[in-house]
C-alpha positions, 0 to 999 in steps of 0.5 A: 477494703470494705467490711461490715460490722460483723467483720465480714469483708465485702469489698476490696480493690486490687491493691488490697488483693497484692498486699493481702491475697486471702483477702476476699470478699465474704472472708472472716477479716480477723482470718486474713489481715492483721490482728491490729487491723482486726481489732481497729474494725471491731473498735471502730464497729463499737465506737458508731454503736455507742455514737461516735466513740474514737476506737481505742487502739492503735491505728497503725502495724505492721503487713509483710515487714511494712509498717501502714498507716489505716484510715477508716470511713463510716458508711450510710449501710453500717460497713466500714471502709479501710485503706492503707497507707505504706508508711515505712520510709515516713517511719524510718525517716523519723526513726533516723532523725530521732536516732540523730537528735539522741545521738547530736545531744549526747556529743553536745553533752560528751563535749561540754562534761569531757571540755569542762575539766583539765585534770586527764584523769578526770578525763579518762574518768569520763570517757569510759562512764559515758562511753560505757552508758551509751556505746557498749556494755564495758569500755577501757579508756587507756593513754599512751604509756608512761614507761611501761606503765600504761595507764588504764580506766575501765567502767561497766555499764552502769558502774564507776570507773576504776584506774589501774596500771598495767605492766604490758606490751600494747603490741600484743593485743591486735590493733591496741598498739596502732591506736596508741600510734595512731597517728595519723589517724588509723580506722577501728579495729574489730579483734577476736574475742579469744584474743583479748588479754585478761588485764582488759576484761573488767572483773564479773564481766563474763564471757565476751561477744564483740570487740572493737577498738577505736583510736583517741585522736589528739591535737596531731599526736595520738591521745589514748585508745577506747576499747568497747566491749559487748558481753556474749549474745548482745548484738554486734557492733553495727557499722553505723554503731562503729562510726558513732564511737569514733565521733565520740571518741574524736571529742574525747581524744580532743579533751584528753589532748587538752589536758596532757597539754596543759599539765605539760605546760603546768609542770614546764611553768612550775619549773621556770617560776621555781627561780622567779617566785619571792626568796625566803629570807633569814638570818646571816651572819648576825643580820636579820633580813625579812622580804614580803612581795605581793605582785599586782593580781591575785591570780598571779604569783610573779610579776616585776617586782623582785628581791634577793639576799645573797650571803657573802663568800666568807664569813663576816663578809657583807651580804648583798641584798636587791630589791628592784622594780621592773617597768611593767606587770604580769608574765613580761615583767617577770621575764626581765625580771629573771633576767635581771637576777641571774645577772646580778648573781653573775656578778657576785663577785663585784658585790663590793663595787655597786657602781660597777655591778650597775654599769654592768647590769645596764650595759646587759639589758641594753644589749637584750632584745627587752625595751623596758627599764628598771629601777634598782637598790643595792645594799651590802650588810655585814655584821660589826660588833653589836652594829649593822653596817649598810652599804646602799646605792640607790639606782633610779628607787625610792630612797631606803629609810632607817628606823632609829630605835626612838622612831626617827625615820631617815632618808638613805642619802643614795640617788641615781640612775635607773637600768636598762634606759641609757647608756651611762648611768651614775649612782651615789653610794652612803654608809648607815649603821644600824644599832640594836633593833634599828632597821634600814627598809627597802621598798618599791613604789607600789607600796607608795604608790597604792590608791585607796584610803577613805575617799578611794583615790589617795596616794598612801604616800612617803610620809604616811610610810614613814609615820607607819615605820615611825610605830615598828621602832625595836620591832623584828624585820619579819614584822616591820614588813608584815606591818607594812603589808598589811597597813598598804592592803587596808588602805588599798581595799579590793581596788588594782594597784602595783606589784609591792615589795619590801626588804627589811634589814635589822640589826637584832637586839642583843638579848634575842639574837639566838631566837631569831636565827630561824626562816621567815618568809621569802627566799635564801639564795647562795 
């Protein structure tokens, strides 16, 4: 089309006739195309009388539905040549590819806040807010029931979430109980607004439009169902807007699954660590006893090192104490470990014949599917008069050490041969007796063995345990293995080192026996 600058068109093809019929020669344009082409050509009639001005305003609308694209050209006679461009395809196109880049963001953005925690509530918590800023105008994130509790998280637009439970059946709202089963995977669910229960309409949400609900797929099991609600006159959920939702709600399912999972198997570990964690030791029968543990990781809490304190059957019988060290470190370890306690506490009632008891022991873990081995000390303490007397047997360990009352330190004379590697085993047996304040201290060589001190690569070695032990003469058991502890961590700084153990049996001072008759640290076992 051609038009001069009164805004009169001159000329025009016949393309332009079938797309604007009113369009004539002679014909006032503002009277028959579009007011935004109307205005570009008299913009564009301004710009070449001010010289050459770019016009200033849009230089593109819509015709018929249509969406063009106009081009102008300044002819030698004054007048202005137009043509059109159908740009419609072009514009949804990058409608659609704009659509997608929000749409991918928004699942890469789901996926990282939804995987960054384990805590299903936080979960829950999260899909209904995203959802509800991105999908509808309120949305109920709600997981498979517990009981008849069915636990819900709703969340209007722009709100927070809020938790609650619900007492109801899922099977009475049309399509809710399917999701909640939804295994395998079931479509969405579009149900009538007038069917929704009261419990699913948030507080101050007014009447209801639209409502659909869509599972929560986990890994293989059903996670949840999401429920979006769209207020009366919103527009409808569109089939696109549906598929949108269950790509979302695939991402959070997979983080709901996750962490129902993972307090699943928290709970079931917390269960199998309760009898593999270090025992709380105390006072029996007159004998102090005091252990501390500390494994090889911080992050762990069990590993191969272990003790127990097991009391005698009737009064004034010994009290069997072990203290043991399994090959190894970590989760493994600690299996043979468990292993190796229930049996010694099977074997309880052979507390006196520690020969026997070994034996025993070392024909069960060589009978196990276990390749690893143990060393191990057995000591029965028993109450006799002021005294402590202490039965030890030493099977592959380090040799237990005595501290007098005026800081001599002696070797428990005990030796023989570890557990779980050979068919026979041998042990030598020795008596000690404990006088008021003296203690007869059990240990693992992670104690010995740590690596530190000044230089970063020492060994902190018997005899500077021993020269340690030497200054908690008269000390109480609960201190002497603080001391040693915390002597071995100092030396040890920040580097790895073994799993470390110690077991302290004293005889108490005559004149503080009803004060120390409370718990320290470690486990008591009947």
């Amino acid at each position: 089309m051609v038009a001069d600058a009164a805004g009169v068109l001159t000329q025009r093809n016949e393309a332009a006739q079938v797309l604007l019929p009113a369009a004539c020669p002679g014909a006032e344009l503002a009277d028959v195309v579009p007011g935004w082409l109307a205005s570009a050509h008299r913009s564009m009639c301004l710009a070449g009388l001010e010289g050459g001005r770019e016009p200033e305003v849009p230089l593109s609308g819509g015709i018929e539905g249509r969406r063009f694209e106009a081009h102008f050209s300044l002819r030698g006679d004054g007048t202005v040549a137009w043509w059109l461009v159908d740009d419609t395809d072009h514009q949804l196109a990058r409608e659609a590819l704009r659509m997608e880049r929000e749409q991918t963001a928004f699942l890469a953005a789901a996926s990282s806040t939804l995987l960054s925690s384990l805590n299903l509530g936080r979960c829950m918590d999260v899909t209904a807010q995203m959802a509800a800023d991105h999908l509808a105008d309120a949305v109920l994130a709600i997981a498979p029931a517990r009981g008849r509790r069915l636990p819900v998280v709703s969340c209007l637009r722009g709100g927070t979430p809020t938790t609650s439970q619900e007492v109801v059946d899922p099977d009475e709202v049309p399509g809710l109980g399917e999701a909640l089963r939804g295994f395998p995977p079931v479509p969405s669910r579009w149900i009538d607004a007038s069917a929704a229960p009261r419990w699913m309409i948030p507080e101050d949400f007014g009447p209801i439009g639209a409502i659909v609900i869509t599972p929560l797929p986990g890994h293989g099991v059903p996670a949840g169902a999401l429920v979006l609600l769209r207020k009366e006159g919103s527009a409808a959920f569109t089939e696109e807007e549906e598929v949108f939702a269950r790509l979302f709600a695939a991402r959070a399912g997979a983080a709901m699954s996750a962490a129902r999972l993972y307090a699943e198997q928290t709970a079931i570990t917390e269960v199998l660590m309760r009898d593999l964690l270090p025992p709380v030791l105390h006072q029996i029968s007159g004998v102090d006893f005091a252990g501390s543990y500390r494994p090889s990781a911080d992050h762990e809490r069990i590993g191969g090192d272990f003790y127990d304190v097991h009391p005698g059957v009737a009064e004034g019988e010994p009290s069997l104490v072990a203290l043991g060290d399994v090959c190894g470190k970590g989760l493994e370890a600690a299996v043979l470990t468990g292993k190796i306690r229930n049996t010694l506490h099977a074997l309880l009632p052979l507390a006196d014949d520690h020969q026997r008891m070994l034996t025993l022991l070392n024909t069960a873990l060589l009978s196990s599917h276990h390749t690893r081995f143990a060393t191990l000390v057995l000591a029965s303490a028993a109450r006799k008069g002021n005294e402590v007397r202490v039965r030890l047997t030493s099977a592959g360990h380090p040799h237990p050490l005595i501290i007098r009352a005026n800081g001599t330190v002696e070797e428990a004379d005990t030796r023989g041969t570890l557990v779980g590697a050979l068919p026979d085993i041998s042990a030598r047996t020795t008596t000690v007796t404990l006088a008021p304040g003296e203690s007869c201290i059990l240990y693992t060589d992670g104690i010995t063995d740590a690596r530190g001190g000044p230089l970063g690569d020492v060994l902190f070695g018997e005899e500077r345990l021993k020269r340690a032990l030497a200054e908690c003469a008269g000390m109480p058991a609960e201190g002497i293995v603080e001391h040693v502890q915390m002597l071995a961590s100092q030396w040890l700084g920040n580097r790895d080192h073994d799993d470390m153990a110690v077991v302290a049996i004293s005889a108490p001072r005559s004149h503080h026996l009803s004060a120390v008759d409370g718990h320290t640290r470690g486990r008591y076992t009947a």
